[in-house]
C-alpha positions as CSV (number, residue, x, y, z in Angstrom):
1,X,-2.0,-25.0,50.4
2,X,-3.4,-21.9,48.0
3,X,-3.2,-23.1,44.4
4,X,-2.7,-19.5,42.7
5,X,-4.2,-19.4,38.9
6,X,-1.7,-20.2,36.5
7,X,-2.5,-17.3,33.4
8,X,0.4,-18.6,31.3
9,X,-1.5,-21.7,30.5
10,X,-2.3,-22.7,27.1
11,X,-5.7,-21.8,27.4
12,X,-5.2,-18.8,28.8
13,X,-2.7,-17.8,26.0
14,X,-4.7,-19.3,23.1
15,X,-7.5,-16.9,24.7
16,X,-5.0,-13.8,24.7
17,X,-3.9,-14.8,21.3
18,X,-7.9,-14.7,19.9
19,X,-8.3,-11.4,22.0
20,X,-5.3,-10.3,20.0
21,X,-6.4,-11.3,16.6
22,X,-10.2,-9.8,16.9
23,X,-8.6,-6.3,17.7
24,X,-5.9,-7.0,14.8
25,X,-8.9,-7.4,12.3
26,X,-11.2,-5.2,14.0
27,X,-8.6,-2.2,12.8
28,X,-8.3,-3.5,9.8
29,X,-11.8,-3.6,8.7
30,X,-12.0,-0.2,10.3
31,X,-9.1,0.9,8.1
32,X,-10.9,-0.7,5.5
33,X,-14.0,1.5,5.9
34,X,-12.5,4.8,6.4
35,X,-10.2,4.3,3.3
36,X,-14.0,3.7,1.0
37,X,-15.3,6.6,2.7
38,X,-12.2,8.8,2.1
39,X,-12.7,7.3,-1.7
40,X,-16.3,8.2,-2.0
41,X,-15.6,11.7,-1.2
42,X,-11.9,12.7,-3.2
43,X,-13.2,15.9,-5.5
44,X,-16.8,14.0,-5.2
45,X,-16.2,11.8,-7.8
46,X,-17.3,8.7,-5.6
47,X,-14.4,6.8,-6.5
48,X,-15.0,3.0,-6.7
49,X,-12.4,1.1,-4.2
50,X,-11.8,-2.7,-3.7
51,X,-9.5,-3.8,-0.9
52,X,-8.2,-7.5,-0.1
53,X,-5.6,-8.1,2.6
54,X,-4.6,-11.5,3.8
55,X,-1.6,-12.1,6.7
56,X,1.2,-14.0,6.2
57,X,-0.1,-17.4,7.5
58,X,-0.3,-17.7,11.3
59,X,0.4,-14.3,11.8
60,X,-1.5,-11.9,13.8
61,X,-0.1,-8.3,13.1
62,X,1.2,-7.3,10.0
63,X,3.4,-4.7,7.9
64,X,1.7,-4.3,5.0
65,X,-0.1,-0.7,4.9
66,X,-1.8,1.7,3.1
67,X,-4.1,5.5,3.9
68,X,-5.0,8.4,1.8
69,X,-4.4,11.7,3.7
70,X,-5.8,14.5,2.3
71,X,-2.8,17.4,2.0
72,X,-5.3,20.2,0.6
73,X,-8.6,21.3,-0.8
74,X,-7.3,19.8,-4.0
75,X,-4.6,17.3,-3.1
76,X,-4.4,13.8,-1.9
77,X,-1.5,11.2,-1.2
78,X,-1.9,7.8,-1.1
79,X,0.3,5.7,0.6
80,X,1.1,2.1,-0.3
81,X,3.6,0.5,2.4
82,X,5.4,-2.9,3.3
83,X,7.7,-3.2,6.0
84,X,10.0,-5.9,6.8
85,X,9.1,-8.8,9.0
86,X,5.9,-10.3,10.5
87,X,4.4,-10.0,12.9
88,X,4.9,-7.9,16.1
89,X,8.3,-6.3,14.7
90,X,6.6,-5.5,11.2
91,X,3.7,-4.0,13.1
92,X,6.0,-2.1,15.9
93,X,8.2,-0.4,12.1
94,X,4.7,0.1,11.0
95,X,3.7,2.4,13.5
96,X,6.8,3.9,13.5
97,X,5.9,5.2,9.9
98,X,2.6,6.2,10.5
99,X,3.8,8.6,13.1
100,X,6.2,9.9,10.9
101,X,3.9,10.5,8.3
102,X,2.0,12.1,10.4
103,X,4.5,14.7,12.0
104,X,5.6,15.5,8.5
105,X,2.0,16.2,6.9
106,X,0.8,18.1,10.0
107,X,4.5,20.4,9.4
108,X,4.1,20.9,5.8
109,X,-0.2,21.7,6.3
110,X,0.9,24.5,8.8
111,X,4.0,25.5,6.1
112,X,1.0,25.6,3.4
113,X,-1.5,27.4,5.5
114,X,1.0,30.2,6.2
115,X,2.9,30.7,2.8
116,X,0.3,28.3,0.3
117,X,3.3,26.7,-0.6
118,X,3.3,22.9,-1.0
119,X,6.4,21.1,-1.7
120,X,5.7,17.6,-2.5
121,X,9.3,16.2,-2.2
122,X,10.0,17.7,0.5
123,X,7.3,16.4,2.0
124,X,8.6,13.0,1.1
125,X,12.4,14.0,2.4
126,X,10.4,14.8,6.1
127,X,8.7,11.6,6.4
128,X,11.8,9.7,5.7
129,X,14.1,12.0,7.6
130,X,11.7,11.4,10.7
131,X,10.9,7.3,10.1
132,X,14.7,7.2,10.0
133,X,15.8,9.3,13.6
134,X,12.8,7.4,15.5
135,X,14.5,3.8,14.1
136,X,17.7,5.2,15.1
137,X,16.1,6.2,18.5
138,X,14.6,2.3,18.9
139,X,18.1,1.1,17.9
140,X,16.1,-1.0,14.8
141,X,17.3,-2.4,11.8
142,X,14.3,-2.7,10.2
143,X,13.6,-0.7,7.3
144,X,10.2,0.3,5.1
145,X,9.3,0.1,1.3
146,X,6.8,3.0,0.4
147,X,5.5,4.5,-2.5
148,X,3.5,7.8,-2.0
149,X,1.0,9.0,-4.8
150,X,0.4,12.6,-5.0
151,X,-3.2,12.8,-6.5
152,X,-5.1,16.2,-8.1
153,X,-8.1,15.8,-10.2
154,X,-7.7,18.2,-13.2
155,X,-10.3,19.1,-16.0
156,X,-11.4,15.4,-16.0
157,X,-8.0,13.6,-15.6
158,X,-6.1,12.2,-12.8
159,X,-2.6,13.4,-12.5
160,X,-0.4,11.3,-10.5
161,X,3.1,12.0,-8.7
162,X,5.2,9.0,-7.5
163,X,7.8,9.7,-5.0
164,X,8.8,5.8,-4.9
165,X,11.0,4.5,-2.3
166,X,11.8,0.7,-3.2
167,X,8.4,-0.5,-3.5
168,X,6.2,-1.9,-6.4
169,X,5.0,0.4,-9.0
170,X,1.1,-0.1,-9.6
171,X,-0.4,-1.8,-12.6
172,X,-3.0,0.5,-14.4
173,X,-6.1,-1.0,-16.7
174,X,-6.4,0.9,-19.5
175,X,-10.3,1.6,-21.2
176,X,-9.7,2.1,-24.8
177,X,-13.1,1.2,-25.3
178,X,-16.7,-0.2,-24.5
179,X,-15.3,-3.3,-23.9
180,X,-11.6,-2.8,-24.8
181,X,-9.0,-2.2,-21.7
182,X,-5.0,-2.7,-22.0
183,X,-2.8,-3.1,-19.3
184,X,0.5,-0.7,-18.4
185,X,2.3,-2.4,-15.9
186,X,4.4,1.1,-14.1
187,X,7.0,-1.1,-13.1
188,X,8.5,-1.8,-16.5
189,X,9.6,1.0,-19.0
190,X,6.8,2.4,-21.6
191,X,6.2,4.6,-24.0
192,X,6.7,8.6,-22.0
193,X,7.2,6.7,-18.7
194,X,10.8,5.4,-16.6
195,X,10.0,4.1,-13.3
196,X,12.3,5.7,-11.1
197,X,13.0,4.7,-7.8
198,X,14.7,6.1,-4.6
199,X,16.5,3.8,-2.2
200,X,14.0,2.2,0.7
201,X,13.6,3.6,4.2
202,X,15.8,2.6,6.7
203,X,18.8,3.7,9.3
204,X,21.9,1.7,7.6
205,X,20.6,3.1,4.3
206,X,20.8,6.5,5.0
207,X,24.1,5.5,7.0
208,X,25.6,4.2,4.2
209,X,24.3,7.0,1.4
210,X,24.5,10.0,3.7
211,X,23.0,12.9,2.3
212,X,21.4,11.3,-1.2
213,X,19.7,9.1,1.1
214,X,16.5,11.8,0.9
215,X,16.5,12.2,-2.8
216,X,13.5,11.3,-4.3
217,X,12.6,10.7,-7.6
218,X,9.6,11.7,-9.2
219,X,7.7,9.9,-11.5
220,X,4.2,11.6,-13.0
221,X,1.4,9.8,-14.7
222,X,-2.1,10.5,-15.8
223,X,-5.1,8.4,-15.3
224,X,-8.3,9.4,-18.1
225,X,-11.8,8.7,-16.4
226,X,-12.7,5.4,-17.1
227,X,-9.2,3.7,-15.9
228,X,-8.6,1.6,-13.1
229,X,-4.8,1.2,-11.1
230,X,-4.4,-1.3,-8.3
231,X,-1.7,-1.5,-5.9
232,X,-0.5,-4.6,-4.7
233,X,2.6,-6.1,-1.7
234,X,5.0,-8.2,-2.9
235,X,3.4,-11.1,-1.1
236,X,0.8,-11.4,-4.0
237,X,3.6,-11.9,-6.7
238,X,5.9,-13.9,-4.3
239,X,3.5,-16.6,-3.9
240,X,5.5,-19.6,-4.4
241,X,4.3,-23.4,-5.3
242,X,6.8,-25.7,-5.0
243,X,4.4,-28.2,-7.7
244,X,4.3,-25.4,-10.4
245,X,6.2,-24.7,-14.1
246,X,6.4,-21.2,-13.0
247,X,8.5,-20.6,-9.9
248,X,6.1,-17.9,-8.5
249,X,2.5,-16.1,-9.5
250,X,4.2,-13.2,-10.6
251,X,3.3,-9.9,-12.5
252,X,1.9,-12.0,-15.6
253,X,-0.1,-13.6,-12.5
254,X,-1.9,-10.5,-11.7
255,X,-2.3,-9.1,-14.9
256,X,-4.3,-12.0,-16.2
257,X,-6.5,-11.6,-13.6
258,X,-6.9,-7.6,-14.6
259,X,-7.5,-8.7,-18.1
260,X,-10.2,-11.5,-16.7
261,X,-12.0,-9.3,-14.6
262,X,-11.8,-6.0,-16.8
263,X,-15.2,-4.1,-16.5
264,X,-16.1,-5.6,-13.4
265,X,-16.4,-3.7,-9.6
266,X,-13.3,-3.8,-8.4
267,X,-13.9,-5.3,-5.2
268,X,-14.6,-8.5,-7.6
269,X,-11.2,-8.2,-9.0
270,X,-9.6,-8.0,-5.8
271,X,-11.5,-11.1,-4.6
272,X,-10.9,-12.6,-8.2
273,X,-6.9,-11.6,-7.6
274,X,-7.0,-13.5,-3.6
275,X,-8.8,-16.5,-5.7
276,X,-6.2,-16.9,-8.1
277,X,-3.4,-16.4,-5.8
278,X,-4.6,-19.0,-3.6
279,X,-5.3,-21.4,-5.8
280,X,-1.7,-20.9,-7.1
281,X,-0.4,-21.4,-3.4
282,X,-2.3,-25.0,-3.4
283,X,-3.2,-24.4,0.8
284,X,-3.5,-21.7,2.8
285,X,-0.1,-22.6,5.0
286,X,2.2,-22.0,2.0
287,X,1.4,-18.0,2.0
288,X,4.7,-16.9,3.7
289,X,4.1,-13.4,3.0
290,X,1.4,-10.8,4.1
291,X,-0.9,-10.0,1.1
292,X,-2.6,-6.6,0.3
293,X,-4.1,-5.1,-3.0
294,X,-6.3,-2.2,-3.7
295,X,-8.0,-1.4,-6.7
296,X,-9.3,2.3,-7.7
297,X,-11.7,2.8,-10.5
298,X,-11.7,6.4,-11.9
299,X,-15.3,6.1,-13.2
300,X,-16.5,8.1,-16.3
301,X,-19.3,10.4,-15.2
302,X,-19.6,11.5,-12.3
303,X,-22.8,10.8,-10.1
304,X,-25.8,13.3,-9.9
């Protein structure tokens, strides 16, 4: 009798599985590294970056995502994402989007290139218009929470452009002084600012709103040399410990840490942040969500 090799054993899978996960982080660290180099080199400032991302637990792939594309000479976006799901699905919606971004961006580049014109919002209306027909294409439900930053550099400040669809504003640290920083959390109301939101990315949403489905609202903000603004996934605030007074680690969560860590490289708040977090969650096997953060420091001179 010929015994043919089983490949569908458990050793055989668990090996597939590692295979799996060593490519999952090996294009994430990659990610990692082009996003710091993109940094280093926006209007040659040598902006200072600190990333952290952490899976939801036992999961390989995941949704969270974020690039910086450079539109023009003098304009960046930075996208901050977080798709529904885990895992393979999250993953599958998240690759959806990057294509979709990048259709749109090549479009509007040649649109620029011919006329110089540059339309911000209706780059934002493209993207989702095309996430949305290749969802309806793959039949999916699933649906995306982005917020795009439109970034020019200007006679020493950093003027920002939100087109937000459904996802977390970032939290800025102020430098008022030498040692002296304040935080302005963009997801509540302040003084000359109203975070406005447009409706998250998805076929039954723009089934349901029809044509305002591609409105997008624009939200502007500007950054002095010497701030900081990190971006974070709702995975980080979510964090939930059945044990604690405080239901989850929450917005007053991260700010402590931003307060804590003020001043420092902020790769070292990051890892401060993924500290705290986790020691909120008690063990590793109660993070239910995948967790991302980045930090950008707008340093004050600029190097030689």
């Amino acid at each position: 009798m010929i015994h043919v090799k089983d490949d569908n054993t458990v050793e055989s899978r668990l090996k597939k599985f590692d295979i799996l996960k060593a490519e999952a982080n090996t294009v994430r660290e990659n990610d990692k590294n082009l996003i710091r180099s993109l940094f280093k080199n926006l209007y040659k400032r040598r902006l200072i970056v600190g990333i952290g991302f952490q899976r939801a637990y036992g999961s390989i792939l995941s949704g969270d995502h974020f690039d910086l594309i450079r539109l023009t000479q003098d304009t960046y976006m930075f996208v901050f994402a977080d798709v529904s799901g885990h895992g393979l699905p999250a993953y599958t919606t998240l690759i959806r989007l990057r294509s979709a971004i990048t259709l749109a961006v090549n479009e509007m580049r040649k649109i620029h290139e011919t006329t110089g014109l540059m339309d911000h919002s209706v780059l934002i209306s493209n993207i989702a218009a095309k996430f949305t027909d290749i969802m309806d294409e793959s039949n999916s439900d699933d649906f995306a929470c982005v917020n795009f930053t439109i970034v020019q550099n200007r006679n020493g400040k950093f003027h920002l452009e939100f087109y937000n669809r459904s996802m977390l504003f970032p939290i800025v640290v102020r430098r008022k002084g030498k040692k002296d920083y304040k935080i302005e959390n963009l997801n509540y109301p302040q003084e000359n600012w109203i975070p406005n939101k447009g409706y998250l990315l998805g076929s039954d949403i723009r089934a349901l709103l029809g044509d305002s489905y591609l409105d997008n609202p624009r939200c502007t903000y500007t950054l002095n040399e010497g701030d900081a603004i990190m971006y974070y996934s709702d995975g980080i605030i979510e964090a939930y410990r059945h044990d604690s007074d405080r239901d989850e680690f929450g917005d007053e969560g991260v700010e402590e840490v931003l307060l804590d860590y003020a001043g420092l490289h902020p790769q070292l708040v990051v890892d401060g942040l993924f500290r705290a977090v986790y020691d909120y969650l008690g063990t590793p096997e109660h993070q239910k969500d995948d967790m991302t953060a980045v930090m950008i420091c707008f340093p004050k001179e600029s190097p030689e």
